[in-house]
C-alpha positions as CSV (number, residue, x, y, z in Angstrom):
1,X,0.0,0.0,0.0
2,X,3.4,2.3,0.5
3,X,3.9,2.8,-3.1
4,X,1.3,3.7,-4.5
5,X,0.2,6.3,-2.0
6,X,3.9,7.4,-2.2
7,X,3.1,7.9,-6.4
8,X,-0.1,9.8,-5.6
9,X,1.7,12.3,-3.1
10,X,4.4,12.7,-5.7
11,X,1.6,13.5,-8.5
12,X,0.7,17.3,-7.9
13,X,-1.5,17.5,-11.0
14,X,-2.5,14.6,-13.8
15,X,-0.5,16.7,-16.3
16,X,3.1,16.6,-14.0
17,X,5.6,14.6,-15.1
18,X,6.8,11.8,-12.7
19,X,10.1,9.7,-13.2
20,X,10.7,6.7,-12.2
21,X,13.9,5.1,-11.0
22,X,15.5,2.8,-8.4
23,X,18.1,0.0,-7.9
24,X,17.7,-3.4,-7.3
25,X,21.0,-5.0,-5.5
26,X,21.2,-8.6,-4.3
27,X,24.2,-10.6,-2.6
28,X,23.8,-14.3,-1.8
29,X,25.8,-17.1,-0.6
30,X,25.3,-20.6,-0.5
31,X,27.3,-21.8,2.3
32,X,29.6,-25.5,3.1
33,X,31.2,-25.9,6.3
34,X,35.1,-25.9,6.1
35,X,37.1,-27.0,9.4
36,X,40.2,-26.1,8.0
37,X,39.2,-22.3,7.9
38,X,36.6,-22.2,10.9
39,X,33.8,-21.0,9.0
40,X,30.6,-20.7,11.1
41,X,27.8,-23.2,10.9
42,X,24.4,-21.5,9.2
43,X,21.5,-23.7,9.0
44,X,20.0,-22.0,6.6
45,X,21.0,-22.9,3.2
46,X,20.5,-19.9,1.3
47,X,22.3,-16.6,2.9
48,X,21.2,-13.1,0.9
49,X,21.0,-9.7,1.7
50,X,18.8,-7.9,-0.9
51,X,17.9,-4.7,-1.7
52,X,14.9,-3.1,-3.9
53,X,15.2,1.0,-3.8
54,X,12.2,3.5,-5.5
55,X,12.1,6.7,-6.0
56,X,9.4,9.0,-7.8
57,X,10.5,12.3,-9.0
58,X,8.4,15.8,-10.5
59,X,8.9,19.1,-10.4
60,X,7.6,19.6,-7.3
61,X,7.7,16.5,-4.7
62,X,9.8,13.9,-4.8
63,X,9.0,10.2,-3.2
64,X,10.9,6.9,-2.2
65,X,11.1,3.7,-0.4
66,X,13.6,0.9,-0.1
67,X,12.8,-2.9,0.5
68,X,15.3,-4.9,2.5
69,X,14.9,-8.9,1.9
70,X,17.7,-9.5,4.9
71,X,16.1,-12.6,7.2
72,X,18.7,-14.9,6.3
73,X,21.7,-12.3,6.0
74,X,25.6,-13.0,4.8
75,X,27.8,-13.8,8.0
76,X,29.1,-11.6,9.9
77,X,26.3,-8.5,10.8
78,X,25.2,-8.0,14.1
79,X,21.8,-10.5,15.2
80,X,19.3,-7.1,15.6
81,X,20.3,-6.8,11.5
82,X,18.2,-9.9,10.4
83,X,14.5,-8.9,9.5
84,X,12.9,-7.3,6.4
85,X,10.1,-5.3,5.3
86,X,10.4,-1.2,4.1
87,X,12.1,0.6,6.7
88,X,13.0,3.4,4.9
89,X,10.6,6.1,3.2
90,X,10.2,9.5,2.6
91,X,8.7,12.6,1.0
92,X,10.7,15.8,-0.4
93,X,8.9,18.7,-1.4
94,X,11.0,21.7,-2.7
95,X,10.0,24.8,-4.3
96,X,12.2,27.4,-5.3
97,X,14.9,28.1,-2.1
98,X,13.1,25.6,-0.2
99,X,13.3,21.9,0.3
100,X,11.3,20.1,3.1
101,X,11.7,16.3,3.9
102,X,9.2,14.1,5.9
103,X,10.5,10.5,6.4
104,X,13.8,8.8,6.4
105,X,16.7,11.0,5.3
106,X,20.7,11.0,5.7
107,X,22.6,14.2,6.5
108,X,26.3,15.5,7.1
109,X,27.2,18.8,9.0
110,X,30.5,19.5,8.2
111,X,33.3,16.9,8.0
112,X,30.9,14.8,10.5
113,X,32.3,15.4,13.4
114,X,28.6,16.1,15.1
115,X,26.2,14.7,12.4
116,X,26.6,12.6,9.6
117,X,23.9,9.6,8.3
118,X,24.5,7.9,5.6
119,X,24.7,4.1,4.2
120,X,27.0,1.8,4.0
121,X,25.8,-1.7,3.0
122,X,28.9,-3.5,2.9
123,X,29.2,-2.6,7.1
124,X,25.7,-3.1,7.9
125,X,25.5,0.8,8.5
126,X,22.0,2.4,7.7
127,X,21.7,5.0,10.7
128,X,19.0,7.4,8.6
129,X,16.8,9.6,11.1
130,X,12.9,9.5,10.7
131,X,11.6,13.0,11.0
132,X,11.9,15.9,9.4
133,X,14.4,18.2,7.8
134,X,14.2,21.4,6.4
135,X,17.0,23.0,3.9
136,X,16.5,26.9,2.8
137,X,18.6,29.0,0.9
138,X,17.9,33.1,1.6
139,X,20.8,34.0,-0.6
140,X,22.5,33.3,-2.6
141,X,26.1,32.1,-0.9
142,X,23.9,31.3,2.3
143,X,22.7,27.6,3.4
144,X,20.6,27.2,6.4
145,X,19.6,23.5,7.7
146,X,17.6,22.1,10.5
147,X,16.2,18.8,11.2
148,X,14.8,16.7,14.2
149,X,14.3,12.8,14.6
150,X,14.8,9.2,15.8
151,X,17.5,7.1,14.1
152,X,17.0,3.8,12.8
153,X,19.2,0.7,14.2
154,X,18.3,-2.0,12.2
155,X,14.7,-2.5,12.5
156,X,13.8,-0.6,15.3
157,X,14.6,3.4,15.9
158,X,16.2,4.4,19.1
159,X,14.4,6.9,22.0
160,X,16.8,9.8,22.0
161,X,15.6,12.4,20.0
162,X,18.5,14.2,17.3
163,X,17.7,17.4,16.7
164,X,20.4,20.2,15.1
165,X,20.8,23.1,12.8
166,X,23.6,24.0,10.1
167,X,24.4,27.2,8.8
168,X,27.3,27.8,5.6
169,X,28.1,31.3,4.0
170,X,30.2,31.8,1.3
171,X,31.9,35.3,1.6
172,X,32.6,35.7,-2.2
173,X,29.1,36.1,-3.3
174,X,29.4,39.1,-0.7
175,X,32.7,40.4,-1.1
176,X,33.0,40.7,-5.2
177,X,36.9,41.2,-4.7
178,X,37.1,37.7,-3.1
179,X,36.0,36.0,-6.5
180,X,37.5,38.2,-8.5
181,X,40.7,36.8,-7.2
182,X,39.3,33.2,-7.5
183,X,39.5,33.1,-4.0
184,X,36.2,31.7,-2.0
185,X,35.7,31.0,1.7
186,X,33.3,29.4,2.8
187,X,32.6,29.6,7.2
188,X,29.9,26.9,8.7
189,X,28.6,26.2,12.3
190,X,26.5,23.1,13.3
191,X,24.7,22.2,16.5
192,X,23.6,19.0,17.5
193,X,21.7,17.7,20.7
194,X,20.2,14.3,21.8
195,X,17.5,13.9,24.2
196,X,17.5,10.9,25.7
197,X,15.8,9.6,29.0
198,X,18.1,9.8,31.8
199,X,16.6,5.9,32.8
200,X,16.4,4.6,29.7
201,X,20.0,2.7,30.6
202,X,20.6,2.2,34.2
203,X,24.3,2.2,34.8
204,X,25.2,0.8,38.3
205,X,28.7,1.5,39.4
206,X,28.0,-0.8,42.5
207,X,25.5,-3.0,44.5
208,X,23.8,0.3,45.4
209,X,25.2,3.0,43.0
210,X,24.1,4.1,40.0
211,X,24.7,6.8,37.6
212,X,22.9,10.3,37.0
213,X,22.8,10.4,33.5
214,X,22.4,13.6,31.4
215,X,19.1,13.8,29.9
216,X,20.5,16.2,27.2
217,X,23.9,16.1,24.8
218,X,25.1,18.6,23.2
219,X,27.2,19.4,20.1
220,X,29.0,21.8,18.1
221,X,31.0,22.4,15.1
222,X,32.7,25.2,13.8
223,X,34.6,25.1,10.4
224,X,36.1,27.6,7.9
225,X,37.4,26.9,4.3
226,X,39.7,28.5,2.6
227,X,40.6,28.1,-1.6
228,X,42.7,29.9,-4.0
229,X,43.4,28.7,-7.5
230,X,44.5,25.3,-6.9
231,X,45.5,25.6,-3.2
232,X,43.1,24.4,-0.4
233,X,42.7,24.7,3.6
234,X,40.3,23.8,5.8
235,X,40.1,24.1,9.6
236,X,37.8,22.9,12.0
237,X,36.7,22.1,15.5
238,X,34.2,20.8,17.8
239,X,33.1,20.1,21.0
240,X,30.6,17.8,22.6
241,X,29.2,18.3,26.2
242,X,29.5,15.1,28.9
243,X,27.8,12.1,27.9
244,X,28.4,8.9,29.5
245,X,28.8,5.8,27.6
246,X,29.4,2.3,26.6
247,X,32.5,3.6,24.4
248,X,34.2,6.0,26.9
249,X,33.8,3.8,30.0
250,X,30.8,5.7,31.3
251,X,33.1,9.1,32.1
252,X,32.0,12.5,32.7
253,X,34.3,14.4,30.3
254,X,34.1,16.7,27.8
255,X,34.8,14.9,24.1
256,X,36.8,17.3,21.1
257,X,38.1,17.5,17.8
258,X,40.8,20.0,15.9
259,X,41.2,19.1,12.3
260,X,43.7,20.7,9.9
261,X,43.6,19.9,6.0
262,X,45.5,21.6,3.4
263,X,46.0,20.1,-0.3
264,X,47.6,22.1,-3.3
265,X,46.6,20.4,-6.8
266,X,48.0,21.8,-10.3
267,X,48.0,19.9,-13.7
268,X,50.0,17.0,-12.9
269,X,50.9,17.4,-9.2
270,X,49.0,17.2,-6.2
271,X,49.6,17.3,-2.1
272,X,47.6,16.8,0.6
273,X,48.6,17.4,4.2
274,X,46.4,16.8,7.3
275,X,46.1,16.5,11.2
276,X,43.1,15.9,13.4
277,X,43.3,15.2,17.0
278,X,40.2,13.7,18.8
279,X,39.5,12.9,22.1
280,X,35.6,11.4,23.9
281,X,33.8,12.0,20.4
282,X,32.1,8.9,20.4
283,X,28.5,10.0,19.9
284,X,25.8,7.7,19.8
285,X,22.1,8.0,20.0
286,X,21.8,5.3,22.9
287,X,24.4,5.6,24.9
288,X,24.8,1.3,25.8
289,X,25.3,0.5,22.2
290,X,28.1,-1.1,20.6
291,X,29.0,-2.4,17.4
292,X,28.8,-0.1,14.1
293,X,25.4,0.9,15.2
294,X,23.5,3.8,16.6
295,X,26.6,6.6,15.7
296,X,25.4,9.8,15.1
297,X,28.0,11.3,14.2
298,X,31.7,10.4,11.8
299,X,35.1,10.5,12.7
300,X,37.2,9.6,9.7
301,X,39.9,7.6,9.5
302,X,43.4,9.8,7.9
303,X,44.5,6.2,6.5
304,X,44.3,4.7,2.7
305,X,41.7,3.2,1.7
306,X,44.0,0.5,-0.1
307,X,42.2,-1.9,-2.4
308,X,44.9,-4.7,-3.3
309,X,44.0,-8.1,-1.4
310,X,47.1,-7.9,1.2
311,X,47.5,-4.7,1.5
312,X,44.0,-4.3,2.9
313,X,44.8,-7.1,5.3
314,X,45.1,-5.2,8.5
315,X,42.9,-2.1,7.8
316,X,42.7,0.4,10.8
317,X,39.5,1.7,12.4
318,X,39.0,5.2,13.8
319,X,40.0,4.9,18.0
320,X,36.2,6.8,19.3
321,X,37.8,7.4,22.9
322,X,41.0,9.6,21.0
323,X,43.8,9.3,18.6
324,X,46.4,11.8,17.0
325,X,45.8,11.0,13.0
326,X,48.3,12.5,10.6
327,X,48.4,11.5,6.7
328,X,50.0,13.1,4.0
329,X,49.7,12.4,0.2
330,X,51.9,13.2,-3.2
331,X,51.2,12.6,-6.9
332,X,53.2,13.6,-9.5
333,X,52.8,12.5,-13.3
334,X,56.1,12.6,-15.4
335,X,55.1,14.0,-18.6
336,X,55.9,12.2,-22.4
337,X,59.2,12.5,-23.2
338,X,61.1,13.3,-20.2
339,X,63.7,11.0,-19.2
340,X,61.6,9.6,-16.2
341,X,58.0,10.0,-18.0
342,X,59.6,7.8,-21.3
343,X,57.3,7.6,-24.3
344,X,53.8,7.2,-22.3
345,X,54.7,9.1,-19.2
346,X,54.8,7.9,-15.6
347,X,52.8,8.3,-12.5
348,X,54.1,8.6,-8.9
349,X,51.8,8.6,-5.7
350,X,53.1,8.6,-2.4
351,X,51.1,8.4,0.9
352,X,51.7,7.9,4.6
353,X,49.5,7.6,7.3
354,X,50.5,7.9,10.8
355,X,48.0,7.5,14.1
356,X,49.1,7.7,18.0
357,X,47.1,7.3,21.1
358,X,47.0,10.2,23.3
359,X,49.2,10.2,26.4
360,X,46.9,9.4,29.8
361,X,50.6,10.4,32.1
362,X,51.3,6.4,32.2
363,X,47.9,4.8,31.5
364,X,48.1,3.1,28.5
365,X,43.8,3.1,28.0
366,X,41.8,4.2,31.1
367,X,39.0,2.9,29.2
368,X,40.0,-0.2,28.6
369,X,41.4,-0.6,32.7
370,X,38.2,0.1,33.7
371,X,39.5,3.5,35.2
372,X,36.9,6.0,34.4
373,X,33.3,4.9,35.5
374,X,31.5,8.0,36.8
375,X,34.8,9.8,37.3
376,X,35.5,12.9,34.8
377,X,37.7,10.9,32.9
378,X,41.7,11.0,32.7
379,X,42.9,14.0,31.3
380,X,45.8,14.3,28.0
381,X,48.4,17.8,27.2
382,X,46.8,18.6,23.4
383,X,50.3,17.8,22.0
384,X,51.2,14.8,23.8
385,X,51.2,11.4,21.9
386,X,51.2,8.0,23.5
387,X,51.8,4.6,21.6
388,X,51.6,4.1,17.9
389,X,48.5,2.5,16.5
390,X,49.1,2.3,13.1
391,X,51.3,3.6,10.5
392,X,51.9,2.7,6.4
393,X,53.9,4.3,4.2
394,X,53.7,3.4,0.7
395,X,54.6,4.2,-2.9
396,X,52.9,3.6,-6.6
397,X,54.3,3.6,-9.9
398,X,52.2,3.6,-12.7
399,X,53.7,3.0,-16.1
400,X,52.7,2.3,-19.4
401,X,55.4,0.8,-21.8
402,X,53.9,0.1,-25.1
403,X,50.5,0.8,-26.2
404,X,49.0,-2.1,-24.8
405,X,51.3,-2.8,-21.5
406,X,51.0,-1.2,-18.3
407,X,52.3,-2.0,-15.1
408,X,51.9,-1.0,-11.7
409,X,54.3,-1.2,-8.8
410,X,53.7,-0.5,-5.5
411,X,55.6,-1.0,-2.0
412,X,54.2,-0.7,1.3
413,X,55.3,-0.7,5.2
414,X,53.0,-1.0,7.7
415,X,53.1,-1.3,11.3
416,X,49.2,-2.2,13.4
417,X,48.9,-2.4,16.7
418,X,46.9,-5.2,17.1
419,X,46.5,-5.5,21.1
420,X,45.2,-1.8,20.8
421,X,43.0,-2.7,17.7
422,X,41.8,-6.3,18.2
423,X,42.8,-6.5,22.0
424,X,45.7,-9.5,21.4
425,X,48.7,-10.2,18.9
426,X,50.6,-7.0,19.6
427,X,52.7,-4.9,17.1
428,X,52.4,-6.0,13.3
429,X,55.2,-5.5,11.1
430,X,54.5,-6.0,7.4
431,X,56.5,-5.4,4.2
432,X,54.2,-5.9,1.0
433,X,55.4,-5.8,-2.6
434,X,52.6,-5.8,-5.5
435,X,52.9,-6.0,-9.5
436,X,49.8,-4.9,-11.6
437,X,50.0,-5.8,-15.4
438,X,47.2,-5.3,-17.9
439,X,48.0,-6.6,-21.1
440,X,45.2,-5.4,-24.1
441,X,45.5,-8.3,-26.8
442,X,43.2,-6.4,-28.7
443,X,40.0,-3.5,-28.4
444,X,38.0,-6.1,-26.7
445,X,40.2,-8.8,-24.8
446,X,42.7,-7.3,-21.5
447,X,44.1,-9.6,-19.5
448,X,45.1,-8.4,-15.7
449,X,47.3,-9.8,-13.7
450,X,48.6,-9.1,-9.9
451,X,51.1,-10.9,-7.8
452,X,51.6,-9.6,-4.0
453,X,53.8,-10.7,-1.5
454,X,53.8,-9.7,2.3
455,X,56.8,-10.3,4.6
456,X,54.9,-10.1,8.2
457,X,56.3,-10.0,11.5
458,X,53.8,-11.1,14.0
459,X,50.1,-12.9,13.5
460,X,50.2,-15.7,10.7
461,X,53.5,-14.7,9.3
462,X,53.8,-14.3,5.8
463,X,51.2,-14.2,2.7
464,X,51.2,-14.8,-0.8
465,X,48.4,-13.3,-3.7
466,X,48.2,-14.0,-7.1
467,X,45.1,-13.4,-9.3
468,X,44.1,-13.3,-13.4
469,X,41.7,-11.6,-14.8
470,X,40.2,-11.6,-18.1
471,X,37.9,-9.4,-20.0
472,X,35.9,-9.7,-23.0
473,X,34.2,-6.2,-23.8
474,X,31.6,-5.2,-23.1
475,X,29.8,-8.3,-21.3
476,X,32.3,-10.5,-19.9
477,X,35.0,-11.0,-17.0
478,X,36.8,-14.7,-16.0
479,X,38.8,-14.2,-12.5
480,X,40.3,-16.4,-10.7
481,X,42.8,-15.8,-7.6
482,X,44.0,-17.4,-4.3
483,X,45.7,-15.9,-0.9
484,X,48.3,-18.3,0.4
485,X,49.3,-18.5,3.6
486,X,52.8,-19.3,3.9
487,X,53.5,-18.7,7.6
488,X,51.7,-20.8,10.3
489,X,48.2,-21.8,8.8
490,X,49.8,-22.7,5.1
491,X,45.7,-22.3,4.2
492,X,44.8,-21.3,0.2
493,X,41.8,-19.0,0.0
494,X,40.5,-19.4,-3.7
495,X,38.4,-17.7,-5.5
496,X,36.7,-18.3,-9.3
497,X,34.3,-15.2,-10.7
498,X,32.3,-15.2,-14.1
499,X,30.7,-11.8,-14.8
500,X,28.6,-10.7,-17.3
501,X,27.3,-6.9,-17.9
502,X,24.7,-5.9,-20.2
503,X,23.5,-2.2,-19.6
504,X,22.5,-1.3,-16.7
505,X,22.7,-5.2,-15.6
506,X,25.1,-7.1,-13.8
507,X,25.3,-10.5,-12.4
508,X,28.3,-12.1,-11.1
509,X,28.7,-16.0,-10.0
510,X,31.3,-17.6,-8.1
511,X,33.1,-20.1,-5.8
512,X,35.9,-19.9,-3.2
513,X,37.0,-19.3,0.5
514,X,37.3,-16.4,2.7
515,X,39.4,-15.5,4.9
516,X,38.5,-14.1,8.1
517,X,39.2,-10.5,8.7
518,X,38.1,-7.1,9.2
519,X,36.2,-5.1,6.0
520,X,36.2,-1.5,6.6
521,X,34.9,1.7,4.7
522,X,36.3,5.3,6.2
523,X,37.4,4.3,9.6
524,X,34.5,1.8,10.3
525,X,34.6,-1.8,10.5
526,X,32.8,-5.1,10.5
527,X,34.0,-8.1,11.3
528,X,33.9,-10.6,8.9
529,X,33.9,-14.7,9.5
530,X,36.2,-16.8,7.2
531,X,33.4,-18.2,4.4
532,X,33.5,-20.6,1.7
533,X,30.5,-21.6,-0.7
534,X,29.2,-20.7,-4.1
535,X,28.2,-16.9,-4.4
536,X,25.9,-15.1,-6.8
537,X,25.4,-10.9,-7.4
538,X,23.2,-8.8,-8.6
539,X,22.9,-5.3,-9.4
540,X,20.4,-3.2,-11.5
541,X,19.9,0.2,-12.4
542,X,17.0,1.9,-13.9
């Protein structure tokens, strides 16, 4: 009944024209028990999670709903993430500098650091708020925003009540000599509070002691961006008032957040340096939660998102109770011709990431010690650092040799902490060497190959990847691949993938193992289970 009271909303008149489009997106595995790997039991045969998204669009009002099919989900989510049914809808009505929302909607304030919503399937992440939003736009340069609601975990919504307001002005539509020097800054401020019940949790710090919880959290951000020609800065901070919780131990202190981002780009160069230190930001919309749920707001992670198979091995997640996060980034393109660039030219990228606790005076993690229940929580100097939780440094060469050969090179160093990360296993040293070819037989037929190599000090010791992958324009792609272990476990994880596109369709089979292992996306994680079965994908766009 949803739909098509969601199509006559969206129909202002019998002569408006509506559009029509959506997604359908469906992942399923058929699972087999493997000893050897520790995959986890599932009595249910089939596993899927599946997806149907519709929206209706006119001139006026603009309508949409998604399905979710995920009662026997892929391994790995939290239990409250099985169900299904439409959990997400909504109504957008916007006329001229106005745009009003009723329903289920995402929104970011800022960098995130007090609000941001959004979806991430492949973490189980869906943390929309039901309510209402409003976005209105005086001027021209000036962007107001306010909103109110309850956000969704899984197939419930939680009590607190998120309410906030964002404001962005861009000086150069008001000071013409600004953008007559192509120079524009742009100055925002956010504010975000919670409401929830002081008993809706009842933390005890004894037999006969329990906490006085705040009934009301507040947040605020405060940003200004700065860009000329091709060089960029942006600084920001913000603060968030006490707010016990499962994350910080259940402390009364204050949480904060000073970011610092500058990047210069020109034709065939670009730089990107950045700091941000963070301390009690964890901000959650009820405050026992754990997991990936139930965040209102976004710290990101200053690390590479690397996509090579070992590389990605021990990705790091964003420390909620504090962290100093540095990261800086190169890329330089050698043009034609020059001795370096050779006949095609040659690209260099360079990044490292670098990420230290703060420094408690000798406490390691006060959290984790069980320190700070109902205290104020142990205080850090802004500019002292503690130990190092992660660190890579690594370089790419990219460089084509004839017209159809390419190769790409790349070396990394790592170093993750994994008693700070994962609780046990302690320092991990790695050394990873990776070779990309893509060899183009003719218009229609590549083949890619990859071979990766990690030297590892620590965990399972050393790893081995190699994968081939061939494509047939414009339908098809045969890959096959396996990770060898050839420290302590000496376990293949293999992997075979047909795929076949046609428009707007694509449907991937295949059949492998798993490994077990974190998957993350911006600083968030999930934990994944070591898997092995047949696998079958689909994705459509209309």
């Amino acid at each position: 009944m949803l739909l098509p009271v969601m199509l006559l909303v969206a129909m202002p008149s019998v002569n408006a024209q509506v559009t029509v489009s959506g997604s359908i997106q469906s992942d399923i595995l058929v699972p087999q028990d493997d000893d050897k790997i520790g995959t986890e039991h599932s009595d249910d045969k089939v596993l899927t999670n599946t997806y149907l998204d519709l929206n209706l669009g006119s001139k006026y009002v603009d309508a949409g709903a998604r399905f979710e099919f995920l009662k026997y989900p892929l391994p790995g989510y939290e239990p409250d993430f099985k169900g299904w049914g439409v959990p997400h809808f909504y109504v957008k009505g916007h006329y001229k500098n106005v745009e009003l929302t009723a329903g289920d909607y995402y929104e970011q304030f800022g960098s995130g650091f007090v609000l941001r919503t959004y979806e991430e399937r492949s973490l189980g992440i869906d943390n929309a708020l039901r309510g209402g939003r409003i976005v209105y736009k005086p001027v021209s340069g000036v962007t107001l925003k306010a909103l109110t609601g309850k956000q969704r975990r899984y197939w419930h919504h939680n009590d607190a009540l998120v309410s906030g307001a964002d404001i962005e002005v861009g000086l150069e539509q008001f000071i013409k000599a600004l953008e007559a020097h192509d120079t524009h800054i742009t100055l925002g401020g956010s504010w975000v509070n919670k409401h929830e019940k002081a008993d809706a949790d009842a933390i005890f710090v004894d037999a006969t002691h329990k906490l006085n919880l705040p009934k009301y959290v507040n947040a605020w951000d405060a940003r200004i961006n700065l860009t000329h020609k091709g060089f960029s800065v942006l600084a920001e901070y913000a603060q968030k008032t006490q707010d016990p919780s499962f994350d910080n131990g259940y402390h009364y202190g204050k949480g904060n957040v000073a970011m610092l981002s500058t990047s210069y780009s020109q034709k065939g160069m670009s730089i990107l340096l950045q700091a941000k230190r963070s301390e009690g930001m964890s901000f959650r919309s009820r405050r026992s939660m754990s997991g990936t749920s139930s965040f209102i707001n976004h710290l990101p992670a200053f690390t590479h998102d690397q996509t090579y198979a070992l590389a990605a091995q021990y990705p790091y997640a964003t420390n909620p109770n504090g962290e100093w996060a540095f990261q800086a980034e190169f890329g330089y393109s050698f043009k034609k011709g020059t001795t370096l660039g050779g006949k095609y030219g040659t690209k260099l990228k360079f990044n490292l990431s670098h990420v230290r606790g703060l420094d408690y005076d000798g406490v390691k993690d006060p959290v984790a010690e069980g320190r700070v229940i109902g205290s104020n929580g142990y205080k850090s100097s802004f500019f002292k650092m503690g130990e190092t939780y992660y660190q890579d440094i690594d370089v790419q060469i990219e460089k084509r040799f004839t017209r159809d050969f390419s190769l790409i090179f790349m070396y990394m160093n790592e170093r993750y902490n994994m008693t700070v990360i994962e609780g046990h296993g302690g320092m991990i040293k790695s050394n990873i060497l990776i070779a990309d070819g893509k060899y183009k037989f003719s218009p229609k037929l590549t083949l890619r190959c990859e071979l990766q190599y990690q030297f590892c000090k620590g965990d399972d010791g050393d790893w081995a990847f190699g994968l081939a992958e061939l494509s047939w324009a414009p339908h098809w792609m045969f890959t096959v691949s396996d990770m060898w272990n050839c420290g302590e476990t000496k376990l293949h994880f293999y992997q075979a993938l047909v795929t076949y596109s046609l428009k707007s369709h694509r449907i991937q089979a295949g059949y492998g193992r798993t490994d077990a292992g974190f998957n993350c996306s911006g600083g968030v994680c999930r934990w994944v289970p070591a898997t092995r079965g047949f696998t079958l994908s689909y994705n459509y766009s209309f």
